[in-house]
C-alpha positions as CSV (number, residue, x, y, z in Angstrom):
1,X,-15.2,-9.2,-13.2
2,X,-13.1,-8.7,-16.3
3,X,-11.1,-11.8,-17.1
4,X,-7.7,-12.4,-14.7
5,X,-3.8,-11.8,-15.2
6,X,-1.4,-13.8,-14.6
7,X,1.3,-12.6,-12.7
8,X,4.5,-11.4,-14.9
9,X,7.8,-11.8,-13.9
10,X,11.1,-9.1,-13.6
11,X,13.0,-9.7,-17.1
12,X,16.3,-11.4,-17.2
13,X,17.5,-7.9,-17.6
14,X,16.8,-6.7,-14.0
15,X,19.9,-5.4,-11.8
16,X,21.4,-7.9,-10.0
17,X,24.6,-5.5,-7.9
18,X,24.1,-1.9,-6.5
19,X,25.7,-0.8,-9.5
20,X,23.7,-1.6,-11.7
21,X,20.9,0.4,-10.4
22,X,19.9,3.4,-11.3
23,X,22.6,6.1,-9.2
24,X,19.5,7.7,-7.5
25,X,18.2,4.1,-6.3
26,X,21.2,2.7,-5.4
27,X,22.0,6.3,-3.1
28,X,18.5,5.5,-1.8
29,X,19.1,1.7,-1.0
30,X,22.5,2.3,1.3
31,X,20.8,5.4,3.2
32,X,18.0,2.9,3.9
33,X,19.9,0.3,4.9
34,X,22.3,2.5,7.0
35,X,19.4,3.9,8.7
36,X,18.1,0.0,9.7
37,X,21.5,-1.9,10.0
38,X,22.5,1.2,12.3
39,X,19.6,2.8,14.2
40,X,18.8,-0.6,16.2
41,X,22.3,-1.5,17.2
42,X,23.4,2.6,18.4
43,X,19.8,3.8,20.1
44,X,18.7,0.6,21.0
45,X,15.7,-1.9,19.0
46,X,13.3,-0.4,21.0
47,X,13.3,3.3,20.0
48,X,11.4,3.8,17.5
49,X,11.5,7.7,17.8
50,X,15.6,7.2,16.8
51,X,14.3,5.0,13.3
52,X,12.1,8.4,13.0
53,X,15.1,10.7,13.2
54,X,17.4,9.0,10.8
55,X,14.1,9.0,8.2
56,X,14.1,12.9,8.6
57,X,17.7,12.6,7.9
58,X,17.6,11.8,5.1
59,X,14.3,13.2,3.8
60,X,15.9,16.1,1.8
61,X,17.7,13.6,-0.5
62,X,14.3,11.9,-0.7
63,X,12.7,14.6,-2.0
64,X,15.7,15.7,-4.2
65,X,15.3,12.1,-5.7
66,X,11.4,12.2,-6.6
67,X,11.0,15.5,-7.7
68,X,14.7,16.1,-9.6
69,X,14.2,13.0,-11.4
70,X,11.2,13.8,-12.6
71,X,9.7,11.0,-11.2
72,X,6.3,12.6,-9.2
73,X,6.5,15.9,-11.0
74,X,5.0,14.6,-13.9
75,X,1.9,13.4,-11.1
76,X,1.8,16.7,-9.3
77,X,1.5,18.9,-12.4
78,X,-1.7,16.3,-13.6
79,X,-3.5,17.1,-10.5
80,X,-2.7,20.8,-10.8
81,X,-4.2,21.3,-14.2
82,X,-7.6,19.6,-13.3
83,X,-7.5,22.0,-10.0
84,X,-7.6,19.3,-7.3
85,X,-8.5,20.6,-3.9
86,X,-7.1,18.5,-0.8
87,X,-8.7,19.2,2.6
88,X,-8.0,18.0,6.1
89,X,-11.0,16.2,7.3
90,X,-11.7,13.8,10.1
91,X,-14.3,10.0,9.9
92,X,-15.6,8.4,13.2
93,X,-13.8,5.7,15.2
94,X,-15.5,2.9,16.8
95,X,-13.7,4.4,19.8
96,X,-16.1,7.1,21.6
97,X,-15.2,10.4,21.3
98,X,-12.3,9.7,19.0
99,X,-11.9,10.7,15.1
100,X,-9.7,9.2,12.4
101,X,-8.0,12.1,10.4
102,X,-7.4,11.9,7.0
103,X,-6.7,13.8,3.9
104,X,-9.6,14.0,1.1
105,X,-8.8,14.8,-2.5
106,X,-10.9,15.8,-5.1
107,X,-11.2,17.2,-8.6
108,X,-14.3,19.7,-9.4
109,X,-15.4,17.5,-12.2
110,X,-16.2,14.8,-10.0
111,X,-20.1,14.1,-10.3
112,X,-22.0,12.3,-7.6
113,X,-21.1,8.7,-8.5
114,X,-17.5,9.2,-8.8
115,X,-15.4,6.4,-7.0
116,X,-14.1,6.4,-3.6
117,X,-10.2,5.4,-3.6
118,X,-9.3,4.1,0.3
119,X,-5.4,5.1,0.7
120,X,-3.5,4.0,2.9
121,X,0.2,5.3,3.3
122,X,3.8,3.6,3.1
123,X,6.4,3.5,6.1
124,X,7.2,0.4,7.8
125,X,4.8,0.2,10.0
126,X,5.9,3.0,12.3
127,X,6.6,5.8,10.4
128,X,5.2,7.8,7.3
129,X,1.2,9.7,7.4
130,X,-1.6,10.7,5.1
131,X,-0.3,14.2,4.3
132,X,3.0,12.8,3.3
133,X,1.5,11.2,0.5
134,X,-0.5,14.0,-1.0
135,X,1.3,13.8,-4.1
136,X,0.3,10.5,-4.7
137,X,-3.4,11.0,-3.8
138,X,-3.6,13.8,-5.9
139,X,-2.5,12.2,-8.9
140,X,-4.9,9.2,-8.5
141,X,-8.1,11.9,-8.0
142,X,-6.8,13.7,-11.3
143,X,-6.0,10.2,-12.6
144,X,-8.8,8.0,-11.9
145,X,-11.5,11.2,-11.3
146,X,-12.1,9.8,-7.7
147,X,-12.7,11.0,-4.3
148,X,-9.4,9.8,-2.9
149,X,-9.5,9.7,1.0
150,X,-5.7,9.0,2.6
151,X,-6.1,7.7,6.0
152,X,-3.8,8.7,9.2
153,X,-3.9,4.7,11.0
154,X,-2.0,5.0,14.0
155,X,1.3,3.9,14.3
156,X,3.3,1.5,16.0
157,X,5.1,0.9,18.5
158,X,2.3,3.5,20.1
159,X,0.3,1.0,19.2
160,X,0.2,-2.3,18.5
161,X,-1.9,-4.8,16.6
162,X,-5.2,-4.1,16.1
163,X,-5.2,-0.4,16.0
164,X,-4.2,0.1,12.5
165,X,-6.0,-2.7,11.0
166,X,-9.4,-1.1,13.4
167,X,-9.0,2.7,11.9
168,X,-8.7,1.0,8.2
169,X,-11.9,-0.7,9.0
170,X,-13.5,2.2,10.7
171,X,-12.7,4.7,8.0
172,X,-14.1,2.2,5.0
173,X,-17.3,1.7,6.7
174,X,-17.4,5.5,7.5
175,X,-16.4,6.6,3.5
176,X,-19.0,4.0,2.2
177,X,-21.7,5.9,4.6
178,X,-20.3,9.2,3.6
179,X,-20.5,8.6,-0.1
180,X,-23.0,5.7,-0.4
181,X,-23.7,3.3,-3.6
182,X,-19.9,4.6,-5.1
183,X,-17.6,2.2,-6.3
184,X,-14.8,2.2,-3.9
185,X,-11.5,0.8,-3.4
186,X,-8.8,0.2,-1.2
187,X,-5.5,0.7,-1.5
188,X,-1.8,1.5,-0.6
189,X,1.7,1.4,-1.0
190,X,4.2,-0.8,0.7
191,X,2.8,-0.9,4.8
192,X,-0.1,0.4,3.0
193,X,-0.8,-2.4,0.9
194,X,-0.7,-4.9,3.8
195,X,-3.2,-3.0,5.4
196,X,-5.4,-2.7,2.1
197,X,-5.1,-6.3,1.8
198,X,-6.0,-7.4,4.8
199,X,-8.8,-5.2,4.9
200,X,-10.1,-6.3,2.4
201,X,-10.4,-10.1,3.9
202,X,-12.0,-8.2,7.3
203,X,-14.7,-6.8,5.1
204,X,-15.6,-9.9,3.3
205,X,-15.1,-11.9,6.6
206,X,-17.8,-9.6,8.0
207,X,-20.0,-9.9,4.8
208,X,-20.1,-6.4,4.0
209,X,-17.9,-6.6,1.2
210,X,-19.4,-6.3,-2.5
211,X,-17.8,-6.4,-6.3
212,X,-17.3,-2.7,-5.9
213,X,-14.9,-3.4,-2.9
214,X,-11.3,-3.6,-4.7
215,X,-8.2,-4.2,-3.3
216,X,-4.2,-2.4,-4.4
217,X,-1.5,-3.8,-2.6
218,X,2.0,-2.4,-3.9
219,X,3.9,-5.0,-2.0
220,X,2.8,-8.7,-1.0
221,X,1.5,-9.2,2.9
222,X,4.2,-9.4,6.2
223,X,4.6,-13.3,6.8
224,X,6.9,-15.6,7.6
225,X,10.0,-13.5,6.2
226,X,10.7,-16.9,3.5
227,X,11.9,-14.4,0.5
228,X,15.3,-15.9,-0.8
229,X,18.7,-13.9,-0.5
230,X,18.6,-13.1,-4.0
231,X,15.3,-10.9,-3.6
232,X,16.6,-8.9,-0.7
233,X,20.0,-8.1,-1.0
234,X,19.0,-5.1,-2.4
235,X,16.3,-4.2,-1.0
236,X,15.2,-1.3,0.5
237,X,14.1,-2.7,3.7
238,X,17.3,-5.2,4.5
239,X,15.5,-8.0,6.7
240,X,16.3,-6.3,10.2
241,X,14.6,-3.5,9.3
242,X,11.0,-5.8,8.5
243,X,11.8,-7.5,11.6
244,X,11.9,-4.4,13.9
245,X,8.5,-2.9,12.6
246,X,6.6,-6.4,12.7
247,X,8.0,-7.2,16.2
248,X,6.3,-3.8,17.4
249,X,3.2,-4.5,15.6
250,X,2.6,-7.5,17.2
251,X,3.7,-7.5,20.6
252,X,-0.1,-7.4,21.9
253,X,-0.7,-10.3,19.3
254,X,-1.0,-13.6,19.9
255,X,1.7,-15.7,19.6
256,X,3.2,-16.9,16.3
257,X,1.8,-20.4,16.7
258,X,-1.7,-19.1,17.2
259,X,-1.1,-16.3,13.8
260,X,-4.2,-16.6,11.1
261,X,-5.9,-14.6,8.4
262,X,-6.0,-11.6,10.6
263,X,-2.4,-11.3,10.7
264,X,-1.7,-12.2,7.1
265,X,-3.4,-13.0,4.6
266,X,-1.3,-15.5,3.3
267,X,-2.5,-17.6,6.0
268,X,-6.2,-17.5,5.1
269,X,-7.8,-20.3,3.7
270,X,-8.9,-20.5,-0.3
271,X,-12.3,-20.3,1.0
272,X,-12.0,-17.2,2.5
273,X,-10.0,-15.2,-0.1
274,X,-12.4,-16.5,-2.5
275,X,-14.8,-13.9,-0.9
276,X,-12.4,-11.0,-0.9
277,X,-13.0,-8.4,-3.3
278,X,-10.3,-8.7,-6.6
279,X,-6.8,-7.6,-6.1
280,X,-4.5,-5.9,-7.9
281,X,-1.0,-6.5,-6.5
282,X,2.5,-5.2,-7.3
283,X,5.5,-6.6,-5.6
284,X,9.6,-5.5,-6.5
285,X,12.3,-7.4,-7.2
286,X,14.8,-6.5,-4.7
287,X,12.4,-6.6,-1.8
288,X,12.7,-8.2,1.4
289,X,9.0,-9.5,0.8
290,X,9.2,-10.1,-2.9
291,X,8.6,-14.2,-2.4
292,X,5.2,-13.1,-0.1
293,X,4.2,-10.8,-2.7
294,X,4.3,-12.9,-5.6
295,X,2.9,-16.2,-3.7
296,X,-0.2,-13.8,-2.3
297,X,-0.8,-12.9,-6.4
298,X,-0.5,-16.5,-7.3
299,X,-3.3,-17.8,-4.7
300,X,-5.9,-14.7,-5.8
301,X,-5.1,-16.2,-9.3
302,X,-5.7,-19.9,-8.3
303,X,-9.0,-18.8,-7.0
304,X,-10.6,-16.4,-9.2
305,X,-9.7,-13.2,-7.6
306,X,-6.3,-11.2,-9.3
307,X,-7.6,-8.9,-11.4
308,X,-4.0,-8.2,-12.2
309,X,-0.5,-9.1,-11.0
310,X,3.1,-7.7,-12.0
311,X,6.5,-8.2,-9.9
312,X,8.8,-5.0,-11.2
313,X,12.0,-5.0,-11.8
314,X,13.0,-1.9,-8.9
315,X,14.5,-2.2,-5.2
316,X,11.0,-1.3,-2.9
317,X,10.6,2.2,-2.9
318,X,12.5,2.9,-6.0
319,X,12.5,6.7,-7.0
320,X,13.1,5.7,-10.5
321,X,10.5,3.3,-10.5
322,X,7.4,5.0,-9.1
323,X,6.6,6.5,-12.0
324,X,6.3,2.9,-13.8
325,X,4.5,1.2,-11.1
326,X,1.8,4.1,-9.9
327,X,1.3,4.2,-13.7
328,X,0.6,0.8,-14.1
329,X,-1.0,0.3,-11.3
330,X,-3.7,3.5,-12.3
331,X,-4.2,1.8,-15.5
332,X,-5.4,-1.4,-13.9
333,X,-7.6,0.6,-11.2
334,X,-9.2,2.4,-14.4
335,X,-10.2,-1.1,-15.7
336,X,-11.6,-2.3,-12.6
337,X,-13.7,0.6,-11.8
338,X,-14.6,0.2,-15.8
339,X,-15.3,-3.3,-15.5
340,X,-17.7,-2.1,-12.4
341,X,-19.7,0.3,-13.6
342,X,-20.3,-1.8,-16.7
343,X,-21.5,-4.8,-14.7
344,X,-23.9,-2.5,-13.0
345,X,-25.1,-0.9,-16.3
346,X,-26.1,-4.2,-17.0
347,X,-27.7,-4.9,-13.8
348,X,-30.0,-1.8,-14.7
C-alpha cells in the first residue's frame, strides 16, 4: 500500500458564523435545521414519513443549489461525454426470495478488469436512495473508469439495525461474484460512509477481505455524539436531527452498554481495524460528527491503514463544497486503485 497521510486540518480561514458561508450553504444549513429542530416537535419524533415530507420540501432549492452553482454540472457533463449508461439491476439477499436493487453505471470503455466502486447513498439514515445519487455515480464511472454499483439498503425506521449493514454485505459479496478478481471498493457519502466503513470491518472480521477491498467514508462513523459546539453549530445535521435517525436505527440493538465494533467502528479494537482494508476518510468542519470523523482517521493512521485523510472546511453536505471534496476524494480513489494494480503487476 502506497505510503499514508496524515490527516489535514480546516485552515484558520474556515467560516466560523452563518454569514460567512457561502449564501447557497448558509440557505441550505437553516432549511436543514428547520426541517430537524421542527419536524420532531410538530408531527411527533416518531414519524419519520413527516422528516420525509419536509426533505421533499425543500428539494427544488436543493437542486437549484447543485446544478445553478455549477457544482455537479461540471460531474454530469464528464459522464456524458464518455457515454455512461446507468441501468436498474437487482443482486441476491441472504433473505430467500428477496433481491437488493441497485443502480449500475458504466462507461463502454471499461475492459474486463475495470474496478468495482461499492456506493452507498447519503440521508440520515432514513431517507435518500441509489437513483438519487446517479449524478454522483456517474461521475465516479467516467472518473475513475469503474463499474460503479449504488446500492438501495433499506431504510430505517422500516427497519432497524441490521438490515442496512446485511444488504451492504450482501450486495459486496454478490458484486465480487458478479465481477470476480476486480479491484473493488466501497464507499459513500455522509450515512453512506458509515455504512462503507463499517463494512469494511464485517468483511475483514469474516476474513474475506483482501488489499483490493478499500474503504471511502465522506464523514467519520455515528458514536457517542462527543463533537464540541464549535463543530456543529453549523452544521447541517444540528444534533437532534443525528439523534432522531440513530435512535431508529437502533431500537432492535442492543443496548448502549453492550454497543461494539458492529455498531461503530470507533469502538473496535486496534487489532481489528488493523485488518480492515485502507480508508480514505473525509469529514467537514461544521459537522455534528466532525470530532468522530477526525478521531476514526487518526486511529487508521496509528495503525497502518489511512491511505488518506482530510477534514474540509464546508457545513456537511455543502453545495459549494462538493465539487472540492468528490474531487479530492476521486483523486485519492485513482491512487489506491493505482497503487493496487501495481502491487499485483508485481505479484505476476
Amino acid at each position: 500500500m502506497r505510503r499514508k497521510k496524515a490527516t489535514e486540518h480546516a485552515p484558520d480561514v474556515a467560516p466560523r458564523r452563518l454569514r460567512d458561508l457561502h449564501p447557497l450553504d448558509a440557505l441550505t444549513v437553516l432549511l436543514a435545521n428547520f426541517k430537524a429542530l421542527t419536524g420532531p416537535y410538530l408531527f411527533g419524533q416518531s414519524d419519520a414519513s413527516i422528516m420525509r415530507a419536509l426533505t421533499w420540501i425543500e428539494r427544488p432549492f436543493l437542486i437549484f443549489a447543485f446544478w445553478v452553482a455549477g457544482v455537479l454540472l461540471p460531474f454530469a457533463r464528464l459522464a456524458s461525454r464518455v457515454g455512461v449508461q446507468s441501468r436498474d439491476d437487482a443482486l441476491p439477499s441472504r433473505e430467500p426470495g428477496r433481491a437488493i436493487a441497485v443502480r449500475v453505471h458504466e462507461a463502454p470503455q471499461n475492459g474486463p478488469d475495470a474496478p468495482v466502486v461499492l456506493w452507498f447513498h447519503g440521508g440520515g439514515l432514513f431517507l435518500g436512495s441509489a437513483r438519487g445519487e446517479d449524478v454522483l455515480a456517474r461521475y465516479f464511472a467516467a472518473r475513475l473508469k469503474a463499474t460503479v454499483v449504488s446500492v438501495d439498503y433499506r431504510l430505517t425506521p422500516e427497519y432497524p439495525w441490521p438490515s442496512a449493514l446485511d444488504d451492504c454485505e450482501d450486495s459486496a459479496r454478490a458484486a465480487a461474484t458478479r465481477w470476480p478478481r476486480r479491484p473493488m471498493l466501497v464507499a459513500g457519502m455522509s450515512a453512506g460512509g458509515y455504512y462503507a466503513i463499517q463494512l469494511a470491518l464485517v468483511l475483514a472480521h469474516a476474513a474475506s477481505s483482501d488489499a483490493a477491498v478499500d474503504v471511502l467514508g465522506h464523514v467519520g462513523p455515528f458514536t457517542h455524539f462527543d463533537s464540541v459546539g464549535a463543530c456543529w453549530e453549523l452544521a447541517l445535521f444540528p444534533h437532534r436531527a443525528i439523534h432522531f435517525g440513530w435512535s431508529k436505527l437502533l431500537r432492535s440493538a442492543p443496548l448502549p452498554h453492550k454497543w461494539d465494533w458492529r455498531i461503530s467502528a470507533l469502538l473496535a479494537s486496534d487489532d481489528q481495524l488493523r485488518r480492515i482494508a485502507p480508508g480514505i476518510v473525509t469529514y467537514h468542519h461544521f459537522d455534528t460528527l466532525c470530532d468522530e470523523g477526525r478521531l476514526y482517521a487518526e486511529r487508521l493512521e496509528a495503525v497502518g491503514r489511512l491511505a488518506a485523510g482530510a477534514r474540509m472546511p464546508y457545513p456537511h453536505g455543502s453545495s459549494v463544497g462538493m465539487g472540492h471534496v468528490l474531487s479530492w476524494a476521486a483523486s485519492e480513489m485513482e491512487s489506491l486503485l493505482g497503487a493496487s494494480a501495481s502491487a499485483a503487476s508485481h505479484k505476476t
